[in-house]
C-alpha positions, 0 to 999 in steps of 0.5 A: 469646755472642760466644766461643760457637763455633757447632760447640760448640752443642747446642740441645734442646727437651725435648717430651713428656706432661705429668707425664713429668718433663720440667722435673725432668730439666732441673733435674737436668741443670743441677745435674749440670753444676754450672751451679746450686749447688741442684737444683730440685724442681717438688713444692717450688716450687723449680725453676728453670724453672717459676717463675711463680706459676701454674705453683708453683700447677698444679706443672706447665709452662704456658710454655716456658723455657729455660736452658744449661749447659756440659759437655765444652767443649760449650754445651748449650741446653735449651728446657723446654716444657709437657706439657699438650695444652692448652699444646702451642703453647710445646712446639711452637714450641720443637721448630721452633727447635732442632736435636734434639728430646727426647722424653721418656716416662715408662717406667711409664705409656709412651707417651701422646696428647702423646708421639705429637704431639711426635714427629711434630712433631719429624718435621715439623720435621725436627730430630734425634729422641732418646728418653729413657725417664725414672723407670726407678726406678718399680715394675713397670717392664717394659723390653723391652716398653716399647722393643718399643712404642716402635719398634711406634709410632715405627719400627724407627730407633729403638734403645737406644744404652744400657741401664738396670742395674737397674730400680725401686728396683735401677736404679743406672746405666745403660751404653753400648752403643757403648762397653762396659764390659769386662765386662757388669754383671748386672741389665741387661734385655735381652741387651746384646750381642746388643742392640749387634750389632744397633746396629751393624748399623743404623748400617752400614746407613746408610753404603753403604761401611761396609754392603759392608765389614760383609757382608764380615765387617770391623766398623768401629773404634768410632771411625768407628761413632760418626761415622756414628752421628752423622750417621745421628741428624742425618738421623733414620735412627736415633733413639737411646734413653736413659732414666734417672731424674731424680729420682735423678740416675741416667743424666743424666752420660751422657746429657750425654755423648751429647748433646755427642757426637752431637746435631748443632750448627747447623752440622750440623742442619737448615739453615732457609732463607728467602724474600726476594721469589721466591727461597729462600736457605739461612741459613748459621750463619755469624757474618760474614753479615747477621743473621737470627733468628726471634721463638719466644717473646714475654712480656707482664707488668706490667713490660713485654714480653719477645721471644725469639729464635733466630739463625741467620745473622749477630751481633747487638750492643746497640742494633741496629736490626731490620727485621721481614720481616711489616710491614717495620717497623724496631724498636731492642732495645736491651740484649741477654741470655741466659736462665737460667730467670727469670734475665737475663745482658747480653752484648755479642754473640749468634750464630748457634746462640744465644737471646736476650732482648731487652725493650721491643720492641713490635709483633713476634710469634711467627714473626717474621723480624727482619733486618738487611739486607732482607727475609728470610721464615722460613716460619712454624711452623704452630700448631693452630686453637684449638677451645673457644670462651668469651664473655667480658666484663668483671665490671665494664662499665667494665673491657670496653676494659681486658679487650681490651686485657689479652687481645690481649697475651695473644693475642702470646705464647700462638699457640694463643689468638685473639680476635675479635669476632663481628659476627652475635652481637655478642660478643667470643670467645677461643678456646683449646685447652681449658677449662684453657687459658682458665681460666689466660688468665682468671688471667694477666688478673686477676694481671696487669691486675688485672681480672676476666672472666666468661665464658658459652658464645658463641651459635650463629650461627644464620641465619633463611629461608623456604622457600615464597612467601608474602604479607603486608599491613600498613596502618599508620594513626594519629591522635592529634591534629595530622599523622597517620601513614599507610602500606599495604604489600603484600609478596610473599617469595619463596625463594632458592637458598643463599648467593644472598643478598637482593633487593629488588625494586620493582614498584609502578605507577602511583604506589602508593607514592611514589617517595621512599618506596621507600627507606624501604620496603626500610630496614624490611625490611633492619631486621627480617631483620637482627633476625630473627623466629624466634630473633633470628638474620639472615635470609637468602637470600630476594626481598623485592617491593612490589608495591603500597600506598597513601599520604596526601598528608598523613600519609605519612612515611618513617618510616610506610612504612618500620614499615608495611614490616616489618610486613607482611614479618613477617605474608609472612615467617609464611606461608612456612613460615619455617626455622632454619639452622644452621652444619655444620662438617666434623670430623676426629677422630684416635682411638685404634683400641679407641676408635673404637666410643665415638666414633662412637657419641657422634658419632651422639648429635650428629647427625654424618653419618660421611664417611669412615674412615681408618687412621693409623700407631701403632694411630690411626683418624681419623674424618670427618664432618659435624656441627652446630656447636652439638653440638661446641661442648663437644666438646674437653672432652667426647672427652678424657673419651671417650678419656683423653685420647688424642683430639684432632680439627679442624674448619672450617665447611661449609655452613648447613642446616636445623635439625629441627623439634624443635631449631628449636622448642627454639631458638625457646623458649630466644629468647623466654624473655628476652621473656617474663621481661621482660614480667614 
């Protein structure tokens, strides 16, 4: 707020696996620093920061939150981020406005699929780094183990600035490394001393005149170890580890004590900087300069909707005007506040360092940059490409605008959902990281709105061509009494090279058909290669010539041209040994190395062609292929089965090819069952 000195700042987003105890430890945390006079429990419905009823329902995170807290004349924010893959685009979004990220892992089951992408993404952030080693009260705990596999996945910068007295049932404190206890208490799981002189030497290491004083035989007062600690952890060449438990409430006043002591502020973290035209200025958490903050989360609910958003540079105060860098469009915010779970304070100023929310602000999204002096672009955070594709319409036809209305605004706070119109199939498509994602977006859209949607798979985008020339012939003559009808149209198809696309061509002499007709001709030929014949898909990349006909000065319409047209394509477009093609994405799927049989075994069953293999720290293989799309369309359900949950992968189309005979002929029978049940 308005007196928050920028230097007293810690900012943390708490990132991790799900069921790690990530929202527990911050509700431990703020009942430790007597910032809530009750500790919240996710079991009982009763935390403080997964209050929304669908997450009481799940018992875990969907949305980020955040809250705050005081301790040792620190402010300390905390951004409580979803564990869950399927929600990762909160956790994510979080990790790219804070200065530390903390990763937290459940000692007992150790490090799983989301710990390693929280990681990396606090490494591609560039934020500070801090791993916390949560439920060390849990049986069977193995300590030195764990922090072997820890530094064996994440590098030897990170070490335990800590260590646990006791573990399981007998965990009772934990102790700093740095600053001793006279004498080391029994029970610990390593050898504390030797633990710590290895701790000092990797932070003499970071300091060249501390590293040729140490080599010397002079060890630095503690003091100046903690300062370079500092900066060492600020820079990522170390990556201290703390543990705890949070349910029992043992290691968190410790933790808290690290935390004010070497997370760095804004002033001392990563400083963003941002575009303005073809010059990038680095923000400066300066409370004196024009204000520049970033939206990182949006709310939309019955009530209306809610922005959130990081300064870095400048004040802000009620009722100020913002001008948003994507659109140049000029928005008022009005009242300001800060965040405590579900709970809004109103302040009179917010600074550099801070969180805000402000209400009723519309047309802003995640990643927006809001100025109020010109133009200024934050690089955007980049998200992951949702990839399990639904169908959806409403239960009730009336409801269908209502539903993509309710969806769009579902589309601005959650940046890993998209909504689109498929324009091939006709069918409007939500896109999400997984089954459960869509699954609760349908929940949010029936609580919210009040509406109900129902989902089918989406069709595949299938395309229809030929692959030999052929010709067809059709004469249409009717009579029934007054002006008939009369048309004959001769067709040559011929094939195209891929992506070549349509022509036609008029090759009539002599007046064989009329010049006014050809039109109609070409309209009936467009009409059936857009409706297709095989499968109902569009036809593609083929020559269309009328080459010669007959009219009736009479009985000779557009109309009977242009039906006579797509008659004879249709008898042409049979003697052309006419194919389904079919779009071909190219897939890259990250898997752990003792899973890397199962799936390219399974890739196989899917008609993949392997394009590559490739190892990747941590014990991870990536797999590179080319597969149908129509075999993928299930695939992020089906290769979480495949690998616990340790898999994940990413797709973008290729190219269309032919579809074998056998799947054609399936798709063929699949198209003209709705034809032959209507004709019953």
């Amino acid at each position: 707020m308005g007196n928050v000195s920028v230097r007293s700042i810690r900012n943390l987003a708490f990132a991790g696996h799900g069921a790690v105890g990530k929202t527990t430890l911050c509700d431990a945390l703020l009942f430790s620093a007597k910032a809530t006079d009750r500790k919240g429990s996710v079991d009982d419905g009763t935390s403080l920061l997964d209050f929304d009823e669908e997450e009481k329902h799940r018992k875990h995170s969907i949305d980020s939150s955040l809250c705050h807290l005081e301790w040792d004349g620190k402010r300390i924010q905390m951004i409580d981020t979803p564990g869950s893959p399927d929600f990762q685009g909160q956790a994510i979004s979080a990790i790219h406005n804070v200065e530390t990220a903390v990763i937290v892992i459940d000692a007992h089951r150790g490090i799983e699929v989301n710990t390693r992408r929280m990681f990396e993404e606090a490494g591609k952030a560039g934020v500070a780094r801090i791993i916390f080693l949560n439920k060390l009260d849990s049986e069977g705990i193995e300590y030195e183990t764990l922090v072997n596999l820890v530094r064996e996945t994440f590098g030897n910068e990170c070490i335990p600035i800590q260590l646990p007295v006791g573990l399981g049932p007998d965990l009772k404190d934990v102790v700093n490394l740095l600053t001793p206890p006279p004498e080391w208490p029994d029970g610990l799981p390593m050898d504390a001393a030797a633990l710590r002189e290895e701790l000092i030497e990797d932070i003499v290491e970071t300091n060249d005149e501390l590293l040729e004083g140490f080599f010397e035989g002079n060890i630095p007062p503690t003091e100046v170890l903690a300062e370079t600690l500092d900066r060492a952890i600020v820079s990522g060449q170390i990556i201290p580890i703390m543990g705890g438990s949070a349910k029992k409430g043992i290691g968190l006043t410790q933790f808290l004590e690290e935390v004010a002591t070497f997370a760095p502020s804004p002033t001392e973290g990563l400083l963003r900087s941002a575009r303005a035209e073809d010059d990038e200025i680095a923000l400066q958490p300066d409370p004196e300069k024009p204000f520049v903050g970033r939206v990182f989360k949006t709310l939309v609910d019955k009530f209306g909707n809610q922005t959130f958003i990081r300064v870095y540079q400048g004040c802000l105060h009620p009722n100020a005007n913002v001008r948003c860098a994507r659109d140049s469009s000029t928005h008022r915010l009005g009242q300001l506040h800060v965040v405590q779970g579900k709970e809004h304070e109103k302040v009179d100023e917010i600074g550099p360092g801070e969180f805000l929310c402000v209400a009723k602000v519309d047309g802003v999204e995640i990643n927006d940059t809001l100025t109020t002096n010109g133009d200024l672009l934050i690089p955007p955070v980049r998200f992951p490409r949702p990839m399990f594709p639904l169908a959806v319409g409403a239960k009730e036809h009336s409801d269908d605008a209502k539903i993509i209305q309710s969806l769009r605004k579902l589309v601005h706070e959650d940046p890993c959902l998209i909504i689109h119109r498929d324009d091939e199939t006709l069918e409007t498509i939500m896109e999400g990281t997984s089954q459960l994602h869509l699954e609760v977006i349908q929940n949010r859209v029936k609580q919210r709105d009040g509406v109900e949607i129902v989902t089918h798979e989406p069709k595949i985008p299938y395309k229809e061509t030929i692959t030999i020339p052929g010709e067809g012939t059709f004469r249409h003559k009717k009579q029934t009494g007054g002006r008939g009808q009369f048309a004959e149209v001769h067709l040559r198809l011929k094939p195209r090279q891929p992506g070549e696309g349509f022509e036609f061509v008029n090759s009539i002499v002599g007046g064989a058909i009329p010049g006014q007709y050809i039109p109609a001709v070409e309209k009936g030929v467009r009409e059936v290669m857009a409706r297709g014949i095989l499968s109902g898909s569009e036809i593609i990349d083929l020559e269309a010539e009328v080459h010669f006909g007959k009219y009736h000065d009479v009985d000779s319409s557009e109309q009977a041209f242009k039906y006579a047209a797509a008659m004879a394509f249709k008898e042409a477009f049979e003697q052309c040994k006419p194919c389904l093609l079919e779009p071909v994405v190219s897939i890259e799927v990250i898997v752990p190395a003792e899973r890397m049989g199962d799936v390219n075994g399974d890739l196989n069953t899917r008609r993949a062609h392997i394009t590559g293999l490739d190892a990747l720290p941590g014990g991870l293989q990536v797999v590179k292929a080319q597969v149908p799309l129509a075999e993928v369309l299930r695939y992020q359900t089906e290769l979480k089965s495949l690998t616990a949950g340790q898999g994940s992968f990413s797709m973008e189309f290729d190219h269309m090819a032919v579809v074998p005979a056998n799947v054609q002929q399936q798709v063929m029978a699949k198209y003209a069952q709705p034809e032959m049940e209507e004709h019953h």
